[in-house]
C-alpha positions in Angstrom: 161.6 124.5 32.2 159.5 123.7 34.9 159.4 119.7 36.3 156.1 117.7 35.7 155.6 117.7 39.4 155.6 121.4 39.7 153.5 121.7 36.3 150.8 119.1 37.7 151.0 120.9 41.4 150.7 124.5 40.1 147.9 123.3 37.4 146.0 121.3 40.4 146.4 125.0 42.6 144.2 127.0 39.8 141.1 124.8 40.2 141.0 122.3 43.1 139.9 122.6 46.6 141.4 119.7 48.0 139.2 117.6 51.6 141.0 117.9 55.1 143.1 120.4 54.0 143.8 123.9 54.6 145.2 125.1 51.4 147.1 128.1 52.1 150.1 125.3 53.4 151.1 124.7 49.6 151.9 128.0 49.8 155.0 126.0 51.3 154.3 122.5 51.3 154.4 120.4 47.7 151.3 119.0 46.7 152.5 115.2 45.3 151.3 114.7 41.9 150.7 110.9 41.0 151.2 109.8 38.1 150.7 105.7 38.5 150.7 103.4 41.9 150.9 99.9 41.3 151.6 97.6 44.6 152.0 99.4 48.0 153.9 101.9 45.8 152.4 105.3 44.4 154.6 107.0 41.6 154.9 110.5 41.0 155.9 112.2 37.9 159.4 112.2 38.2 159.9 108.7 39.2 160.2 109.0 42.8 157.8 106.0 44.6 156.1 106.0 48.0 155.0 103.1 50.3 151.5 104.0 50.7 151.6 103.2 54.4 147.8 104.4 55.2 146.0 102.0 52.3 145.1 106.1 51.1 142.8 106.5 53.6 142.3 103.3 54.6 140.8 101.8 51.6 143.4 99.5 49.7 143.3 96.3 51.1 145.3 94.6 48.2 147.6 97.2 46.5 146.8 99.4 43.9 146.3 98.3 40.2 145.5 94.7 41.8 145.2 92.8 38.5 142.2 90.4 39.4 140.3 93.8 40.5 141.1 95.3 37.4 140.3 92.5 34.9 136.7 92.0 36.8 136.3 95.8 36.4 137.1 96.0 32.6 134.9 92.5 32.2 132.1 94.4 33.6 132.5 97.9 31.6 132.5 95.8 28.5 128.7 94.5 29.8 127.1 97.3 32.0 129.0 100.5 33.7 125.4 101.6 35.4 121.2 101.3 35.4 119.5 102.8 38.4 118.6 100.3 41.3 114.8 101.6 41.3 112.6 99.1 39.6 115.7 97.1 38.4 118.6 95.0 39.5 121.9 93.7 37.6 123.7 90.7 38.9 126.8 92.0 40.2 124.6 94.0 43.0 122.2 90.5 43.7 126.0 88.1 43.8 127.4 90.6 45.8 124.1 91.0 48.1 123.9 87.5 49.0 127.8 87.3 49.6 127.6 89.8 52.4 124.6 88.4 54.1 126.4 85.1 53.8 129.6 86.7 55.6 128.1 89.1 58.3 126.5 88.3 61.4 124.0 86.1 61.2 121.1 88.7 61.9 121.9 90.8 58.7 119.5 89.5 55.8 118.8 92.6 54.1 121.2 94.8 51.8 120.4 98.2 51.3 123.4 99.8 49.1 124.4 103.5 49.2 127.3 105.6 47.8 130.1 106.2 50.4 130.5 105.7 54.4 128.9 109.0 55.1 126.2 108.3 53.3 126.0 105.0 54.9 126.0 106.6 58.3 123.0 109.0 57.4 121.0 106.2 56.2 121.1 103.8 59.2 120.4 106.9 60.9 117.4 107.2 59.2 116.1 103.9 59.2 116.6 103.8 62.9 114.2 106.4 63.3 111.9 106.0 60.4 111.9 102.3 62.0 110.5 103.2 65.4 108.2 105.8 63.8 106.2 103.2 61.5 106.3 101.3 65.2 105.0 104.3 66.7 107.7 106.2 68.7 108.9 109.2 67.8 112.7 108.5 69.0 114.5 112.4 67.5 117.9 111.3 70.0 121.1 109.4 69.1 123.2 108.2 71.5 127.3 107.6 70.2 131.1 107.6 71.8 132.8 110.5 72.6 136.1 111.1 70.9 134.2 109.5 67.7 134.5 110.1 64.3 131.0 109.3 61.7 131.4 111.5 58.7 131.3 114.4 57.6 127.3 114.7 56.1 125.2 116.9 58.4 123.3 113.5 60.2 127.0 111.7 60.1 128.6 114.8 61.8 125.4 114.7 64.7 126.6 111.5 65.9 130.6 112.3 65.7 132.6 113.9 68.7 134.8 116.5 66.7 135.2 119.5 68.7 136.2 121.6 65.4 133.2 120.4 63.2 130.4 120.6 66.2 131.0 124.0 66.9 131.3 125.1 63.2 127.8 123.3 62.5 126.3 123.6 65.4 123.0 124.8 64.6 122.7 122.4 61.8 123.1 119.0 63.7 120.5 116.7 64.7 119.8 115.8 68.2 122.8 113.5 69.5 123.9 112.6 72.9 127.1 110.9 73.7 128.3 108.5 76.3 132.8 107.9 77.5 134.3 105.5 75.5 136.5 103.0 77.7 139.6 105.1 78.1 142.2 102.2 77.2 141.8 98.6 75.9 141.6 96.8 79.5 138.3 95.0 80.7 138.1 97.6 83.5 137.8 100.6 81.6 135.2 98.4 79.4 133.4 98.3 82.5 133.8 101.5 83.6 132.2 102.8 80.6 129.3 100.3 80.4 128.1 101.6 83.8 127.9 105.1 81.7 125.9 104.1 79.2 123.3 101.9 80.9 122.7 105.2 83.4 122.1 107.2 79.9 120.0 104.2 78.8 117.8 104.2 81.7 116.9 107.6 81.9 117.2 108.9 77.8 116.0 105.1 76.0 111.8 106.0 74.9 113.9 109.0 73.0 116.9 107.4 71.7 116.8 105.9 68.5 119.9 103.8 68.3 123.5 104.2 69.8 126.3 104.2 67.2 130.1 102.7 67.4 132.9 102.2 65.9 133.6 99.1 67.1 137.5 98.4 69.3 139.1 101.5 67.0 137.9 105.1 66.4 140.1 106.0 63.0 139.5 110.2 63.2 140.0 109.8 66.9 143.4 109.0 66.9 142.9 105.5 66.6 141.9 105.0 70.1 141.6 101.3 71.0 138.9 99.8 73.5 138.5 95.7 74.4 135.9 93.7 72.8 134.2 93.2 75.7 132.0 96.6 75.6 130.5 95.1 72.0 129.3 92.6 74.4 128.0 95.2 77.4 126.6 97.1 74.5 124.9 94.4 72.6 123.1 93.6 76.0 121.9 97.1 77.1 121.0 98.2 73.6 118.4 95.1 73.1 117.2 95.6 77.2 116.4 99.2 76.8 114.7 99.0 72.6 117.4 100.9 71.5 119.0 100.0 68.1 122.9 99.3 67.8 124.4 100.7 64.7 127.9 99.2 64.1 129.9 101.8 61.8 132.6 99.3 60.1 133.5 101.6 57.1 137.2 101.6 58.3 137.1 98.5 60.7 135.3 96.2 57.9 136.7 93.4 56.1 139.8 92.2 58.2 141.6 95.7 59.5 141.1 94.3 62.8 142.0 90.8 62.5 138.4 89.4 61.7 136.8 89.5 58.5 134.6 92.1 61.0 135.4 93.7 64.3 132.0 92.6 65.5 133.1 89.3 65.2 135.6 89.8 67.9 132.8 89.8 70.6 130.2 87.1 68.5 127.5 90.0 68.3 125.0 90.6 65.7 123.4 95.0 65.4 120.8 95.9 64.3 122.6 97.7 61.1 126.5 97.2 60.2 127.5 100.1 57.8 130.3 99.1 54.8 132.5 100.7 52.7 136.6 101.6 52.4 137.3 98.1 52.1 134.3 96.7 50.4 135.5 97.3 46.9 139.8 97.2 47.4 139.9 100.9 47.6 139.0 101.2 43.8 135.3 102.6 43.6 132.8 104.4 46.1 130.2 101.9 47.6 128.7 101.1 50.6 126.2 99.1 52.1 123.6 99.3 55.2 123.0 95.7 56.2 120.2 95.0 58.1 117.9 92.6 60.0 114.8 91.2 58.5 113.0 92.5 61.2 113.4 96.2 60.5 113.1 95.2 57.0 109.8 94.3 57.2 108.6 97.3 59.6 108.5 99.4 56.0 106.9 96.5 54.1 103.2 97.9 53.3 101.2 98.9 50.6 102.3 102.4 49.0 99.4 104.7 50.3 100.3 104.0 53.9 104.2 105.9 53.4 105.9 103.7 55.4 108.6 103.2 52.8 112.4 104.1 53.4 112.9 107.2 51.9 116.9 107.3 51.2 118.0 107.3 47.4 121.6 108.0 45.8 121.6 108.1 41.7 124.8 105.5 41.9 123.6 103.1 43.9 124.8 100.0 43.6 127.0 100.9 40.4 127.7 97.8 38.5 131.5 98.6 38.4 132.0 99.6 41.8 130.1 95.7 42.9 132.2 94.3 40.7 135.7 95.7 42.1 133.9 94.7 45.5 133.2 90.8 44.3 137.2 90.6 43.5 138.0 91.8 46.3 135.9 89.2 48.2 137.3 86.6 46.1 140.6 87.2 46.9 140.0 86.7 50.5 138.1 83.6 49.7 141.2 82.4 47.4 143.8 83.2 49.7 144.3 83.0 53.3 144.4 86.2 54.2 143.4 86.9 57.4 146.2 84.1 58.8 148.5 86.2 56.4 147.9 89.4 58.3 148.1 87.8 61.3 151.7 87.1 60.9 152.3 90.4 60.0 151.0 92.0 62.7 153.0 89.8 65.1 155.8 91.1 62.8 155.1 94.5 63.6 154.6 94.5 67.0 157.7 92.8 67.5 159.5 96.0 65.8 157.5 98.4 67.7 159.4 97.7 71.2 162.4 100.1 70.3 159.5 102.8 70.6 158.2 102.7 73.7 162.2 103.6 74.8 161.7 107.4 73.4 161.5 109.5 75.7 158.5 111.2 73.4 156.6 107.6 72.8 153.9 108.1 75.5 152.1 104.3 74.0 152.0 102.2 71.5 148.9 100.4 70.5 147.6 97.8 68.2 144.6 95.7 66.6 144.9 93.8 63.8 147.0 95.6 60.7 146.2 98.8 62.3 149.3 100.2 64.7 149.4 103.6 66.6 152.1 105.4 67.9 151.1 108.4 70.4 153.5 110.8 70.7 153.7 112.9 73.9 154.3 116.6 74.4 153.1 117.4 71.7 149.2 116.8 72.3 148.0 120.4 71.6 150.7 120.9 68.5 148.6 120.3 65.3 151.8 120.6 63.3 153.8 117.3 64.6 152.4 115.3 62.4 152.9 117.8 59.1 156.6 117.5 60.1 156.6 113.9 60.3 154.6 113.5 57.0 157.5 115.9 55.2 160.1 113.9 56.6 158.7 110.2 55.8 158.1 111.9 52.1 161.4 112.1 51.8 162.6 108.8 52.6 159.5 107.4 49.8 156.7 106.6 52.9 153.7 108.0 52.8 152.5 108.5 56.5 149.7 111.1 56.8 149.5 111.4 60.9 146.6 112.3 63.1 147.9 115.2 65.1 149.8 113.9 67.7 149.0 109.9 66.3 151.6 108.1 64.0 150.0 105.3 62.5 150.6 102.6 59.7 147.3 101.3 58.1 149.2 99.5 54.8 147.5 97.4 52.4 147.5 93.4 53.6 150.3 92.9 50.4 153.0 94.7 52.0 156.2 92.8 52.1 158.2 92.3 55.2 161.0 94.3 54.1 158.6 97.3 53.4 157.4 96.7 56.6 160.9 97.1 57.9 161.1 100.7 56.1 157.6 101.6 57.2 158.5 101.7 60.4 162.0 102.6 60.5 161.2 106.4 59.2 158.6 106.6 61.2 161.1 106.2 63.9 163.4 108.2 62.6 160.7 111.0 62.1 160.7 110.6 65.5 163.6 110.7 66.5 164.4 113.7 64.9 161.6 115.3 65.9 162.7 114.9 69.4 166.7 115.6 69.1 165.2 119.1 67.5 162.6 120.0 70.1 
């Protein structure tokens, strides 16, 4: 007889074509069938329990089946699970509206929700553009990072910097230019790369449309780090040359860096702040484009001169999924959690210096609750981090690497002595990683 696990896996094999994954591995490597996951702990069918050390995908802020999420989320299916957002509202969408305008730089008055980050992206994107054509400029360019990472929707793919995805889809992006992102997270590579982008901005600004970041961390990019201080260059150049400043905060949103936003770090209002991962505990698809009043009212007319945003997802703003997102903003209201994280995070870097003494540690890096460890010698090996990932399965953490990048991204609820296991198979993944090689 066959074990659940191997039922569910084989079962899941027959029909599912599963994201960022190239599924001829299970010829070898288990899929993990979950059965439950309550806390930082997912549970498979047989009992065995994982510390989900990367929030799965960087979404659970407050571990999963979080009981004041759930009870707001059964409270509203028992009232309204979904009406459309054209021509009417619901109150959990208007509450949760005013609460991010109330938390977010000052300069973002306006809500406009959508489904998920990419979709997010896409829609600044096009409000960026649709914005300086009702102002009468055709602007077709985008200016972002290299090394970033947007989505994975044509328009969110334009503005990213994966080599694999760009030359796949080539003929199928939209007009994108990029600039270097500081190389480290010292104030001279800030300025270094500011010099960059105000030489782009002076030649390329009556075409470019707005210049998109992901503001101090790229996720995809191997959680490359930069200093606060380019949001400040940024800021400046963008508003000196016309050119709008899209902060993408789907993974950097609502404390991951050590501020409720990583804008906050440098004081700096954009002209949109894309939402999501975070917004709702990890529980439901949402996100939000906030915006400033002034682009708002750029599309404010009469209907028969079509200056209206056209952008529109069947889901948006689902009831349940505002809902989920309102607990989780109580919850940081309720409880201190930002000065909770802190701690943590001078927790972990504290247990992080017996890394930087293997030999195959090139640096260690951190911001907030995310920490990454970059391996080196290993930098064109896509496998290291599959071999990792099989080992720290084994020992019940769930670590899913970037390549080369081992990084813990755990929901803000972990415990100190999970913490100590987190990061004591990762270095033991490491270490026997190196006494094989």
């Amino acid at each position: 007889m066959l074990s659940k696990n191997t039922q569910m896996m084989q079962r899941d094999l027959e029909v599912i074509w599963h994201p960022c994954t190239q599924m001829k591995d299970h010829e070898t490597l288990p899929l993990v069938p979950i059965k439950s996951g309550k806390g930082v702990y997912l549970y498979d069918f047989e009992g065995n329990k994982y510390i989900d050390a990367v929030s799965s995908w960087w979404v659970n802020l407050f571990g999963h089946a979080n009981e004041r999420i759930n009870n707001k989320i059964k409270e509203q299916l028992d009232t309204l699970e979904h009406v459309l957002l054209a021509g009417f509202t619901h109150e959990p969408a208007i509450e949760l509206a005013h609460q991010l305008v109330n938390m977010t730089p000052e300069e973002l008055r306006k809500v406009f929700y959508v489904d998920n980050g990419s979709s997010a992206v896409e829609a600044a994107l096009k409000m960026s553009y649709h914005y300086h054509l009702n102002m009468g400029s055709r602007k077709p360019i985008f200016l972002s990072l290299s090394n970033s990472y947007h989505g994975e929707t044509i328009g969110a793919l334009s503005v990213g910097d994966v080599a694999l995805y760009k030359e796949t889809y080539e003929p199928l992006l939209i007009g994108n230019m990029q600039v270097p992102v500081p190389k480290d997270q010292t104030v001279e590579a800030t300025q270094v790369a500011l010099v960059a982008l105000e030489k782009v901005l002076k030649e390329k600004s009556s075409e470019i449309s707005a210049f998109i970041i992901e503001p101090l961390i790229q996720g995809a990019g191997g959680m490359h780090m930069y200093h606060h201080d380019y949001l400040v260059g940024a800021r400046r150049l963008t508003k000196a040359y016309n050119v709008h400043l899209i902060a993408d905060e789907i993974m950097t949103g609502f404390g991951r860096t050590g501020k409720m936003f990583a804008c906050e770090h440098a004081n700096i209002s954009p002209d949109f702040m894309t939402l999501s991962k975070g917004l709702t505990g990890g529980y439901l698809a949402l996100s939000v484009v906030m915006t400033s009043d002034e682009i708002y009212q750029a599309f404010y007319c009469d209907y028969n001169e079509y200056k209206a945003f056209l952008h529109s997802h069947s889901y948006t703003g689902n009831p349940l999924a505002c809902a989920a997102a309102l607990a989780t903003l109580e919850i940081f209201k309720d409880e201190d959690v930002l000065m909770e994280n802190e701690k943590k995070r001078q927790y972990i870097e504290t247990k992080m210096e017996p890394f930087t003494a293997l030999l195959n540690v090139k640096e260690v890096r951190q911001q907030g609750m995310v920490t990454a460890i970059e391996l080196k010698g290993y930098e064109t090996s896509e496998r290291i981090g599959l071999r990792i990932y099989e080992y720290a399965l084994t020992q019940g953490v769930l670590l899913r690497p970037l390549g080369h990048i081992i990084y813990f991204m755990p929901p803000y609820i972990i415990s100190y002595e999970e913490i100590d296991k987190m990061i004591d198979v990762a270095f033991k993944g490491i270490q026997k990683i190196m006494k094989v090689d």
